[in-house]
C-alpha positions as CSV (number, residue, x, y, z in Angstrom):
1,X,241.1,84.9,119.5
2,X,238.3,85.4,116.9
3,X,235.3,84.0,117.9
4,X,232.4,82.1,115.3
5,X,229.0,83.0,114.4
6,X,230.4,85.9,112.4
7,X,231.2,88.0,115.1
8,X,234.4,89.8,114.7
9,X,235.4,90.1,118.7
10,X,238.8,90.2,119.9
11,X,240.2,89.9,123.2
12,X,244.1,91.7,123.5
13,X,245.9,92.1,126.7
14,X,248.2,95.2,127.6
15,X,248.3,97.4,130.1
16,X,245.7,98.7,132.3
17,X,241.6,99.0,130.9
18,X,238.9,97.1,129.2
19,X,236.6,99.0,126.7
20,X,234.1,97.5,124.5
21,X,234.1,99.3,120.6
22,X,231.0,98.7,118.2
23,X,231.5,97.1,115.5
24,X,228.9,96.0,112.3
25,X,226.1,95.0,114.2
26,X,223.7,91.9,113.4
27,X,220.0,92.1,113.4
28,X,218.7,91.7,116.6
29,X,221.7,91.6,118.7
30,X,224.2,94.1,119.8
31,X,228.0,93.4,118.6
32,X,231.0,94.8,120.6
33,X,234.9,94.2,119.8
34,X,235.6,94.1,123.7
35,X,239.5,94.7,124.1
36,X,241.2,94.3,127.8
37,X,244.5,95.4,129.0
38,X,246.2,94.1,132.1
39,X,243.4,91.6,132.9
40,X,243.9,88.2,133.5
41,X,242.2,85.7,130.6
42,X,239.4,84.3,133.3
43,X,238.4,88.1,133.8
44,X,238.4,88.5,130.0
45,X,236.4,85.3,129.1
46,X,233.8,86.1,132.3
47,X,233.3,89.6,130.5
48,X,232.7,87.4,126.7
49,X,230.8,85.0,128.4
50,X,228.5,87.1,131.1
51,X,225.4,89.7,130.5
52,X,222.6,89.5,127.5
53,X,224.9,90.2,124.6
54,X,228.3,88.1,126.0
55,X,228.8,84.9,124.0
56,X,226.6,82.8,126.2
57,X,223.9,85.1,126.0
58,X,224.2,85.4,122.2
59,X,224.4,81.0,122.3
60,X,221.8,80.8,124.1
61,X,219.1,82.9,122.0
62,X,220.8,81.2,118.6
63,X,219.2,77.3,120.6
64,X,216.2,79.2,121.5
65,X,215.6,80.7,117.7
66,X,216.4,77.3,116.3
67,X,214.5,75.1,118.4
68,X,211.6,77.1,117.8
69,X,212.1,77.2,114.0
70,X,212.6,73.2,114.2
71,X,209.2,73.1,116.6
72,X,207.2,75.1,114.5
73,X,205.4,72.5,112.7
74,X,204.3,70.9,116.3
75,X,203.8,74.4,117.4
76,X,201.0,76.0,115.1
77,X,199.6,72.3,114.7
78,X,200.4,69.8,111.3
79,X,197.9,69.7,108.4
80,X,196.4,66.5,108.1
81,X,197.5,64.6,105.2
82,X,195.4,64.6,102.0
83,X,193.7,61.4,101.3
84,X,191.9,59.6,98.6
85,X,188.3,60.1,98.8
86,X,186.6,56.2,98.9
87,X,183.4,55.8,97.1
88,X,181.0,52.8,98.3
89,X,178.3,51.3,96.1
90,X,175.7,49.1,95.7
91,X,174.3,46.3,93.4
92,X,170.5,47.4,93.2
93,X,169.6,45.0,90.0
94,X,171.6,42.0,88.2
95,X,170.9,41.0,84.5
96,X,171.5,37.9,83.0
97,X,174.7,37.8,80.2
98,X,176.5,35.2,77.9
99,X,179.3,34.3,80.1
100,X,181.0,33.3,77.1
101,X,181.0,36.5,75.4
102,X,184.2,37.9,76.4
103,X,183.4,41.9,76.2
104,X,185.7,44.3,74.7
105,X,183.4,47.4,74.6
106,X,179.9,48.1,75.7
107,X,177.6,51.5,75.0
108,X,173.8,51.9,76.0
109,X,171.1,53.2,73.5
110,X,167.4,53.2,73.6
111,X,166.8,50.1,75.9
112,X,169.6,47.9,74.4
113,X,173.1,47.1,75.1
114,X,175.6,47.3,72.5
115,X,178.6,45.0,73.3
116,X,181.8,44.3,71.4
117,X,183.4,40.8,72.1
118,X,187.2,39.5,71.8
119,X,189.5,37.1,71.1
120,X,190.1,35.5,67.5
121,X,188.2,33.6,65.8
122,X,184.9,34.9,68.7
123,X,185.0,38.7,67.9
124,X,182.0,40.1,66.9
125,X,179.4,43.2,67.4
126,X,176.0,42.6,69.3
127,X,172.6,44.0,70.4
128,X,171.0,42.7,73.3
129,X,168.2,42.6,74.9
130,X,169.0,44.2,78.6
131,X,166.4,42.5,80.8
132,X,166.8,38.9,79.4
133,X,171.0,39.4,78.0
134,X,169.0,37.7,74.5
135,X,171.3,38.6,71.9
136,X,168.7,39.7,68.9
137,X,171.6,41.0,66.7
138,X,175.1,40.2,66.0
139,X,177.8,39.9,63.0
140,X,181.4,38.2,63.2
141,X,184.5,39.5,62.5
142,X,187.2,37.7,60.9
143,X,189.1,35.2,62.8
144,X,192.4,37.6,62.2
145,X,190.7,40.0,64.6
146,X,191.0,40.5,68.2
147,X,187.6,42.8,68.5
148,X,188.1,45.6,70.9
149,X,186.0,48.8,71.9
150,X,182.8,50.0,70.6
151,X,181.2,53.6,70.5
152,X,177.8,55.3,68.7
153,X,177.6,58.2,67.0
154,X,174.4,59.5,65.7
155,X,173.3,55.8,63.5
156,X,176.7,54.5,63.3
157,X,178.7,52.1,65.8
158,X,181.9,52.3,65.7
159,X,184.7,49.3,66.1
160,X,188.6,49.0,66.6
161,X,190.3,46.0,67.1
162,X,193.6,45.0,68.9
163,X,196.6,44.6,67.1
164,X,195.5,45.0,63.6
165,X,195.0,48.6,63.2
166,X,191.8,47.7,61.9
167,X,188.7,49.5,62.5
168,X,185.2,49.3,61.3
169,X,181.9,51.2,61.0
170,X,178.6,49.6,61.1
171,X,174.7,50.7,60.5
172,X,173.6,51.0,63.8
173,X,170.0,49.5,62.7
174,X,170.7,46.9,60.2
175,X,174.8,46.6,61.3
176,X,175.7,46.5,57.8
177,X,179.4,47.3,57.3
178,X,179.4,50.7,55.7
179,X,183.1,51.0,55.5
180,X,186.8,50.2,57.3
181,X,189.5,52.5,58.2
182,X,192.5,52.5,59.8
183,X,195.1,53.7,62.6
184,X,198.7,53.5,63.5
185,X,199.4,51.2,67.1
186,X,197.4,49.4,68.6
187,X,193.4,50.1,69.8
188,X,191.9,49.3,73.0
189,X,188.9,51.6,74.2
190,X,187.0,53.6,72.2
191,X,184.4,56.5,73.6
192,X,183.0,59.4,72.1
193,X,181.3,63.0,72.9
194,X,179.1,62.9,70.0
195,X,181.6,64.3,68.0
196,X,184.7,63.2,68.7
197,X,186.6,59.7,68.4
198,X,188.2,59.1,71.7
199,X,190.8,56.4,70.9
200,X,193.6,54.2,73.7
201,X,195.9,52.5,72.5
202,X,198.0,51.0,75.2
203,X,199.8,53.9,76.3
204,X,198.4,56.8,79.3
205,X,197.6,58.7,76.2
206,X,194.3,59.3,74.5
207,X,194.2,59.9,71.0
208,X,191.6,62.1,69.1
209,X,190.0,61.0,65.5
210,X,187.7,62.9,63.5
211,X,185.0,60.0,62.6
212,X,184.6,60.9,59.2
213,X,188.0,61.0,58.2
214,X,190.1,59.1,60.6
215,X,192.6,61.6,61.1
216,X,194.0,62.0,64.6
217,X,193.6,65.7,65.4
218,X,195.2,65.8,69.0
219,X,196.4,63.5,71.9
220,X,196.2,64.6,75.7
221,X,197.8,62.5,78.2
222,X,201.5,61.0,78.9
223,X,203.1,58.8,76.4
224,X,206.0,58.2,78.6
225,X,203.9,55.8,81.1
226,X,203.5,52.5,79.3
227,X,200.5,49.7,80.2
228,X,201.5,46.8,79.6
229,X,198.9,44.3,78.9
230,X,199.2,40.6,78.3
231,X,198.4,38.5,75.8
């Protein structure tokens, strides 16, 4: 009868004496091929199944090592689960603001806000006046554009637009139009480090334009996630 577990034991009957022979042990216990002559099968299963290393005693630390490998979690306590940190906030001042202008992009400079607007035929650049939302400078764009993020560098703004791969720079005193350039997909935000153009487009990606020539010089993100964004 061979026995599981990967203990090779045998049990033989003959003639007259029971002797136990090592065999290859495994770790931790001690293995016997335990052979018995002219004994009766009960005798020979009460030797397997009595005394620390018999078969019952060999079960019963294989549930004791296993329960406590399932239990260790509970055992040596769980981790807490990692959570998203929650930040609160509070409205400390309100300022007035067109509620018709529907803003695209908005930068900060000197006192003033700077605020791109959407939609076609209502796109358009503006300055204005923080405390009282006055606008005291704006130009239009075309009614073909859908006006989009803004962004300053040095005395320039900067301006992209939706859908048209259209994009515009703009003295940042007078806002004359010193010249257009364009860009491949589509253009949503627009942000910069001063010396960067940091360009999205739709997509989890960023995309990263040299101001003075246009070029896009690196992307970081994922361009396999996809934000769709409705019309």
């Amino acid at each position: 009868m061979l026995i599981d577990a990967g203990l090779d034991v045998k049990l033989t009957h003959s003639a007259h004496s029971c002797r136990k022979i090592p065999i290859t042990p495994i770790e931790g216990f001690e293995c016997y091929r335990l052979v018995t002559t002219g004994i009766p099968n009960s005798y020979g299963d009460a030797i397997m199944d009595g005394g620390p290393y018999g078969m019952k005693g060999i079960f019963s630390r294989l549930v004791v090592l296993f329960l406590l490998t399932a239990c260790r979690p509970f055992l040596i306590g769980q981790a807490s689960p990692k959570t998203t940190p929650e930040y609160a906030f509070a409205v400390v001042r309100v300022f007035p603001h067109d509620t018709t202008a529907y803003t695209q992009g908005l930068t900060y400079r000197d006192g003033f806000l700077y605020e791109g607007t959407g939609r076609n035929g209502q796109s358009s650049l503006r300055k204005v006046r923080l405390d009282t939302g006055e606008v005291i400078q704006h130009v239009d764009l075309g009614p073909e554009f859908f006006g989009e993020g803004i962004t300053i560098i040095k005395d320039k703004v900067f301006q992209v637009t939706w859908k048209s791969g259209a994009g515009f720079v703009y003295d940042l005193n007078s806002f004359h139009l010193l010249r257009n350039f364009s860009y491949s997909g589509e253009g949503w935000g627009l942000a910069t480090d001063g010396r960067e153009l940091f360009l999205s487009d739709g997509t989890s990606e960023i995309r990263i334009l040299n101001p003075e020539t246009f070029q896009e010089t690196r992307q970081i993100g994922d361009r396999s996630v996809n934000w769709a964004r409705p019309a």
